[in-house]
N, C-alpha and C positions, 0 to 999 in steps of 0.2 A: 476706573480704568485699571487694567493688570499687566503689565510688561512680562516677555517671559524669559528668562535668559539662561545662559547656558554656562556650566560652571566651568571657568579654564581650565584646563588638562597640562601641568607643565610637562614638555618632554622628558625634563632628567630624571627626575621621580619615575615618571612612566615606564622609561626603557631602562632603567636598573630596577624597581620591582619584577620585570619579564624576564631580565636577565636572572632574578634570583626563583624563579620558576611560577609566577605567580599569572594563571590565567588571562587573558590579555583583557578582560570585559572589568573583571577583578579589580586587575593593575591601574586600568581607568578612574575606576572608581575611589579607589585608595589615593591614586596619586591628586585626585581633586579635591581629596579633603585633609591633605596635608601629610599624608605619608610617602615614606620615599625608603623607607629599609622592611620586608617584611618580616623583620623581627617584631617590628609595633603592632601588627598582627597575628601576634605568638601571644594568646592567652592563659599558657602556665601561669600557676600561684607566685612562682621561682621568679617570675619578672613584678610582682608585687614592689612599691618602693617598700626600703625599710622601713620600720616605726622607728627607730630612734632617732628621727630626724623629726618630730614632731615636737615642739617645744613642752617641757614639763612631763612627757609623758614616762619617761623613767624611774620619775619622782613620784608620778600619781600609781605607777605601778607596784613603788614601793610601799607607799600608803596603803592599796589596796591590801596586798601583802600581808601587811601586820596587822590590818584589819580584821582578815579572815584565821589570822594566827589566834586572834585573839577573842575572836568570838564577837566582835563586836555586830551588832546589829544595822544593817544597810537597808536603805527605801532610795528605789528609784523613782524622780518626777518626771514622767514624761510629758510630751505634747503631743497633741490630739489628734494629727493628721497620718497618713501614712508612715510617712520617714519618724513618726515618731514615736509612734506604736511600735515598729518593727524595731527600732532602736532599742525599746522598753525589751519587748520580746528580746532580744540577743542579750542585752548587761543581765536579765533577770534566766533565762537558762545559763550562758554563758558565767557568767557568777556563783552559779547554785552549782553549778559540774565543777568550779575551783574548791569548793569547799564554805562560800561564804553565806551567812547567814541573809536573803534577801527577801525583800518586797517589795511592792509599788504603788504608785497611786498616781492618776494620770486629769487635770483639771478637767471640768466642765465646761467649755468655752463659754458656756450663756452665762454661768453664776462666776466665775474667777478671769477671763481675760486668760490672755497667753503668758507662759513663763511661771519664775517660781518667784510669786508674787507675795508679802508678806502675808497675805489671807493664806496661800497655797502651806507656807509653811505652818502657821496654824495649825492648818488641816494636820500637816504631816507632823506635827509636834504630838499628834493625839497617838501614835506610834509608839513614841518615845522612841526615834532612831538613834544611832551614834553619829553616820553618817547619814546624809543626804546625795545621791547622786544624780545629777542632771543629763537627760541625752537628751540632744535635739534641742535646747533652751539652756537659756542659763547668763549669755554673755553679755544682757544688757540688767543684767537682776540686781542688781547693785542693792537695792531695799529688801530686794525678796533674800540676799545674802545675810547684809547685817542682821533681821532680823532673824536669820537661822542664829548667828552666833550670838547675839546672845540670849538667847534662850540654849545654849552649850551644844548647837548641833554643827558641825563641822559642813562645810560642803564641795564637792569638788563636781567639776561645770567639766561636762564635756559636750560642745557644738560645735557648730561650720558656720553658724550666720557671720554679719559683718558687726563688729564690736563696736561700741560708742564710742562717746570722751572719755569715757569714765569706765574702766572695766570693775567688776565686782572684786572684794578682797577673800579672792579662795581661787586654790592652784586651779588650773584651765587648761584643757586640753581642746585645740581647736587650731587648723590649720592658718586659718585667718584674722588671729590673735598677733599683734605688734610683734613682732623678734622671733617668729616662726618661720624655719627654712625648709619646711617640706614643698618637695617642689610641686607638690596638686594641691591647688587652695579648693578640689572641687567635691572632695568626699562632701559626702550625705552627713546627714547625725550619725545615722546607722554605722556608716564607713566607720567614724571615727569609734564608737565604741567597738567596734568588731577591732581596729588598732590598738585599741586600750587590752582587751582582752589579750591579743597579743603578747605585746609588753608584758603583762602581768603574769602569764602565762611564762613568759623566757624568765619571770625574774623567781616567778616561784620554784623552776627548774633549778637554777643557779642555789636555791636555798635548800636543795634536796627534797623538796615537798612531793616527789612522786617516785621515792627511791621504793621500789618491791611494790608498787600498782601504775596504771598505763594512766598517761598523762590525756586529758580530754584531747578529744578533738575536734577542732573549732573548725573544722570545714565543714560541720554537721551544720552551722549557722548561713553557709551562706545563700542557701534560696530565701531566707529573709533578708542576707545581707543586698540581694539581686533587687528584692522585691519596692524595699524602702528606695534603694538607689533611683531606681528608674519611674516611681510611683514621684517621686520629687523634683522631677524632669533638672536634675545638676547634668551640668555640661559631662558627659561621657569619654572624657579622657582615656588613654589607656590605662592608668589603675584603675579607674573604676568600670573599662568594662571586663576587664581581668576578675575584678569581683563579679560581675554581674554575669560573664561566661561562666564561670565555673558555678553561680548558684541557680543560673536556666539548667547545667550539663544536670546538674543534681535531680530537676523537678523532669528532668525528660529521661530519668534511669528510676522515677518513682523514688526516689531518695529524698522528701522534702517532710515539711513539717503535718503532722496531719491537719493542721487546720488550712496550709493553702493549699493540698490534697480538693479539699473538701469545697473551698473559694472556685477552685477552677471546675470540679464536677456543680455544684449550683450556676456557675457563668454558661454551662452547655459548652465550655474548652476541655480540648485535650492536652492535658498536661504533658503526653509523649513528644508532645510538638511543641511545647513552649517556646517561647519568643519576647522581645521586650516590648510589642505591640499588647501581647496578653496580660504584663504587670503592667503597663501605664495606663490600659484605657477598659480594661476587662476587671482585674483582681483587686487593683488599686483603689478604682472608685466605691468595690463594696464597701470596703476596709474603712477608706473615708465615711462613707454612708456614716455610721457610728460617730465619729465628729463633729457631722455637720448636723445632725438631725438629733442627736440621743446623747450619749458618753462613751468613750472611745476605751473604756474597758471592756466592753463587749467585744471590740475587734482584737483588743490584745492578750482578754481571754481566749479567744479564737484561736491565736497563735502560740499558746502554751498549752493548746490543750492535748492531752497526753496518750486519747484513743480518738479512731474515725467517729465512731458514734457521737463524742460529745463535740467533737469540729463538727460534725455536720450539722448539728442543732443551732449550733452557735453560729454557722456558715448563712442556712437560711435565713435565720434574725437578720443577719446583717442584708441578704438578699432582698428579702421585701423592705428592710432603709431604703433602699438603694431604688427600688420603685418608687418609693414614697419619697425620694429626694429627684427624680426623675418627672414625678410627676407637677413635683413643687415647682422644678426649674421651667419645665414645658409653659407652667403658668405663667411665670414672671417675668419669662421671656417672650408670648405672646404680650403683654402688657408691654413691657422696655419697647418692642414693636411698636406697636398701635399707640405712645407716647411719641415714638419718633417718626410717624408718620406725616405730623404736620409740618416736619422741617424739612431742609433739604441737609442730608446728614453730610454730604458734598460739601458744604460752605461754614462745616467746622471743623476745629481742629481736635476736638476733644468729644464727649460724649461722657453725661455725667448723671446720673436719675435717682429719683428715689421714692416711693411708697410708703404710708405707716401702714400695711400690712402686708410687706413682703418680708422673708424670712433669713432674718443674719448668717442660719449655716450655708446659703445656696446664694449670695450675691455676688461670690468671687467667681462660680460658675456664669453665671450670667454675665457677668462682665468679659469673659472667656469669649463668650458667643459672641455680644456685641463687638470686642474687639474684633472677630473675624473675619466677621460681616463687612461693617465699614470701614476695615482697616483704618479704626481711630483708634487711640487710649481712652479707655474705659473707666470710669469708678461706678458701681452700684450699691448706694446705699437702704441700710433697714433700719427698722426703729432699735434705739438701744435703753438703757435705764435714765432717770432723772433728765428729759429732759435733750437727750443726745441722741446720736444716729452714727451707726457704723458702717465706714464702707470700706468695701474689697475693689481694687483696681488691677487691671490686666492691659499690659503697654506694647507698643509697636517696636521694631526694631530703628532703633537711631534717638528713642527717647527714652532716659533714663528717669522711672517714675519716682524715683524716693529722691530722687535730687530734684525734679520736678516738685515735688510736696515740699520739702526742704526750702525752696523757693518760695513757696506761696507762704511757708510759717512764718519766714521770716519779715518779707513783704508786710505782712497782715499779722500781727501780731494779735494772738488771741483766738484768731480764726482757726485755726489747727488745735485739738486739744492735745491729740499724741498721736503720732505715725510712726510706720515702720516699715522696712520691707527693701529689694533689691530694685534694679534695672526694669526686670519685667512685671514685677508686681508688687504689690503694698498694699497695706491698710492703715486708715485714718478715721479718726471719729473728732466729731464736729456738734458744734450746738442744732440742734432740726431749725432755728428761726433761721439760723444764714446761712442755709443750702443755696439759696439764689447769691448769698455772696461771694461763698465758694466757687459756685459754678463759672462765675465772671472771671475769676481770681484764675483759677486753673487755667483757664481759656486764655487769660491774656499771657499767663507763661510759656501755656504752646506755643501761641502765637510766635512770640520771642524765638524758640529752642526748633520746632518745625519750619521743615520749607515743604515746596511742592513733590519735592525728589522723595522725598522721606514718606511724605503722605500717600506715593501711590504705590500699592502692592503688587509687589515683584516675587513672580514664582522662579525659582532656580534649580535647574534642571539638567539632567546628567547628557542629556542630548537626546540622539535617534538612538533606535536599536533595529539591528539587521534583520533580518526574515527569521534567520538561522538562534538567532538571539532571544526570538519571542518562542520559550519552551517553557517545557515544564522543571529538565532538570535546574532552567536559571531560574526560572523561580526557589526552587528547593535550597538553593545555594544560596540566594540573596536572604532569604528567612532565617538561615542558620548565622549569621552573623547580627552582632551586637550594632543596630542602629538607634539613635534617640537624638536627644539635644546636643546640640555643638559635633555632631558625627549623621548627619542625618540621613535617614533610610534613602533611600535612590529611587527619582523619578526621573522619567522617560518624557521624552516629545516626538510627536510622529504624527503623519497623514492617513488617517483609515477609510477605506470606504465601510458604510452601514449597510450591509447586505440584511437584514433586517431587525427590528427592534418590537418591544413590547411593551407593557406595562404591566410592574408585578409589585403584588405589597399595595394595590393602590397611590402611591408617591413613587417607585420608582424606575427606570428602566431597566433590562432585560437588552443587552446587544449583542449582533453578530458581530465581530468586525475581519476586515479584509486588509492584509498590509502585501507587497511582491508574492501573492499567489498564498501566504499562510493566513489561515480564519483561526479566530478564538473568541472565546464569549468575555462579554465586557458587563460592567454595570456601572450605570451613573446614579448615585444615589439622588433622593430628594430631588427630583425633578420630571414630569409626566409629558410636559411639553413634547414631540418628537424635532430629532437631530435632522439637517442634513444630511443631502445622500453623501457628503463627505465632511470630516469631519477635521480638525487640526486640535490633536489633543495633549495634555498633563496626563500622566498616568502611573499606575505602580504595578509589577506584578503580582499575581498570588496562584498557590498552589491550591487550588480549592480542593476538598474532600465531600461528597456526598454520595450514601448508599455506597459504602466502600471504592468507588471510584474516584482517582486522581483527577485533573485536570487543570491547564492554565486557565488565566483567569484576569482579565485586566480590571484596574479598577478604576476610572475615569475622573480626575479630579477638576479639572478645567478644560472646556471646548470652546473653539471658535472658529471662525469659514476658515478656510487656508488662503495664505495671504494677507 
């Protein structure tokens, strides 16, 4: 069952953004998702919070500082995902424009596990660095720390994940670190090194380091800094979509890096029109492709790379991952299917699978879907080394999945071997023999934590829109603004008549639709069924472009009779 509701509109919000000149369709929409002054929709750098309000980052600045005074030799570790790559990408240009000697080197998820794991620095011992710099990782590395130091490598941690018991003993730069008063705990990794840069940047001013040559300019980083943000679905607060405006305004004046130049000509996007729709579900997942399927230095050489020719080389590699991770998931998602077919996915509270030949880098996708489907919490697990099985989990709204695991470890002592992860998602690896004892275990937690309210999926929605409302310049207008997680894009509800449909693509429809005398063409993906002559729908707008022509564009996400 899908409930569909409608998101309150408080007056005072409402009628003071109108009062401050803000479109009356606009002011709705802002004032329903918590704003109420249209200064918080003033995307200047100028409304940026300050960095010194980040705990340590002063001190890590100063560090860096006399790092690069002194010639010392830096290796960045990154993590293998979007936000971690891009993070790589910015400390290793942004570094290298300060003057400091850098490099990198970023795990293999199938040989090393996440973070900067005593093997990783190993690895990175064969360097001989001075320093070690972490983005995106670092804040639960307590082992992967010690054994930097001693072996005499220094290391200084800059993330956004949630810290353990125990944090590692090297300065930390991370919004969600104990005794940190920056008031967005929601920066990316990226965010935070692009802060660091910062910092480092005002402290090497302060030390005369750019007296008679021009000081870098770090807004050259932020269509990476856009790209990691929004590829990491972090909740989209106003600093980060401040970052995130200003590095789409970048990639739509052709100002970006040549390798996401090159990401978005392989995607068949135009990067003049960018959007946070084309870094989270177009750019993103090539980028990951590398990750999940290969080594995620592919995608971060991508993103250093320093002419169009060699992005573009490097752009398609990552394109055909991205088929070949497309085609993985298609697999194991018809399979997760035809597994769950014998049950009734109704009379659980969870949803939990696993294969020994399905594939570690694409189970946290699949679990994606599943979640979507049946609006359950998902884990899908693959085989892992000795003996073990790794799974990726994707969670409902109202159940918090790492305090959910948290639960069953402790519950079941033994059964967990090590987990990790936020609210919406985790991962956890477990023995293959007591996958049936997990699956019990998890289930009876839900049981616990879930009710019926929780279990049924509720779409939330901006309301009707007028005759006069379904155009094209609103679409144009709703596009140019920063939507994602915690800020979410704007959908519609409304009665249409089907003045006619088709089938195109073979899965999908093709519609006319009719609302108070205005027609526009619609699409309902994946579905060949035909609609009623009338229809009560979920929907978004878009500006569609083909063969040089504009046009609106509805895109159909849920239907049902009216009434």
């Amino acid at each position: 069952m899908t409930q569909i509701l409608t998101r309150p509109v408080p007056a005072g919000p409402l009628a003071c953004l109108q009062q401050q000149g803000v479109a009356p369709l606009m002011a709705r929409l802002y004032a329903a998702r918590g704003i109420d002054n249209a200064a918080d929709v003033d995307y200047g750098l100028k409304g940026l919070l300050p960095y010194h309000e980040l705990k340590n980052i002063a001190a890590m600045a100063k560090r860096l500082a006399d790092a690069i005074a002194a010639g010392q030799r830096l290796l960045v570790v990154a993590d293998y995902d979007a936000d971690g790559a891009t993070a790589c990408a910015v400390a290793v240009k942004g570094l290298a424009a300060l003057g400091a000697v850098i490099d990198f080197i970023v795990p293999n998820r199938f040989e090393y596990g996440y973070g900067l794991t005593p093997e990783i620095v190993a690895l990175a011992a064969q360097s001989r660095p001075d320093i070690i710099v972490t983005v995106d990782n670092g804040i639960a590395s307590v082992d992967g720390v010690a054994a930097a130091r001693a072996l005499g490598i220094e290391v200084l941690v800059t993330d956004h994940h949630l810290p353990g018991e125990q944090l590692p003993d090297a300065l930390i730069v991370n919004p969600n670190q104990p005794g940190c008063d920056f008031p967005s705990k929601n920066l990316a990794g990226v965010g935070v090194m692009f802060y660091v840069l910062m910092a480092l940047r005002a402290e090497m001013r302060a030390r005369g380091c750019f007296v008679g040559k021009d000081e870098p300019n770090l807004g050259e980083l932020l269509d990476l800094v856009a790209l990691g943000t929004v590829a990491d679905v972090v909740r989209l607060d106003r600093n980060n979509r401040i970052l995130v405006d200003n590095g789409l305004r970048r990639m739509r004046a052709g100002r970006m890096a040549p390798g996401i130049a090159a990401l978005f000509r392989v995607a068949g996007r135009a990067a003049h029109k960018a959007n946070a729709f084309d870094l989270g579900f177009t750019i993103g997942p090539r980028l990951n492709a590398a990750g999940r399927l290969d080594d995620m230095s592919l995608g971060i050489a991508c993103l250093l790379a320093g002419d169009e020719a060699q992005a573009m080389t490097l752009a398609q590699e990552l394109d055909k991952l991205n088929r070949e991770r497309r085609n993985i998931e298609h697999g194991m998602q018809d399979e997760a299917l035809a597994a769950l077919a014998s049950i009734d996915a109704s009379e659980r509270y969870t949803l939990a699978l696993y294969r020994d030949d399905w594939h570690q880098g694409v189970v946290g996708i699949v679990a994606s879907r599943l979640k979507e489907k049946y609006h359950r919490p998902a884990i899908v697990f693959a085989p892992g080394d000795d003996g073990e099985i790794k799974g990726s989990g994707r969670s409902i709204a109202g159940f918090h999945l790492r305090d959910a695991l948290d639960l069953v470890y402790k519950r079941h002592p033994g059964l967990i071997l090590k987990f990790g992860g936020h609210a919406m998602a985790a991962g956890l690896t477990i023995v293959e023999a007591r996958f049936a004892e997990f699956v019990a275990a998890f289930e009876a937690v839900a049981r616990q934590l879930l009710d019926s309210h929780t279990l049924t999926r509720t779409l939330e929605t901006d309301g009707p829109l007028s005759a006069r409302e379904l155009s094209l310049p609103v679409a144009e207008t709703l596009a140019r603004e920063v939507w994602g997680q915690g800020f979410a894009a704007p959908t519609f509800h409304d009665d249409f008549y089907i003045v006619s449909q088709r089938v195109v693509g073979d899965k999908h429809l093709k519609l006319r639709l009719e609302k108070d005398g205005v027609q526009c063409d619609g699409m309902l993906f994946n579905q060949v069924e035909w609609l009623p002559q009338i229809i009560n729908a979920v929907y978004q707008l878009a500006a569609n472009e083909w063969q040089g022509r504009k046009e609106l564009q509805i895109y159909v996400q849920h239907w049902r009779a009216p009434g």
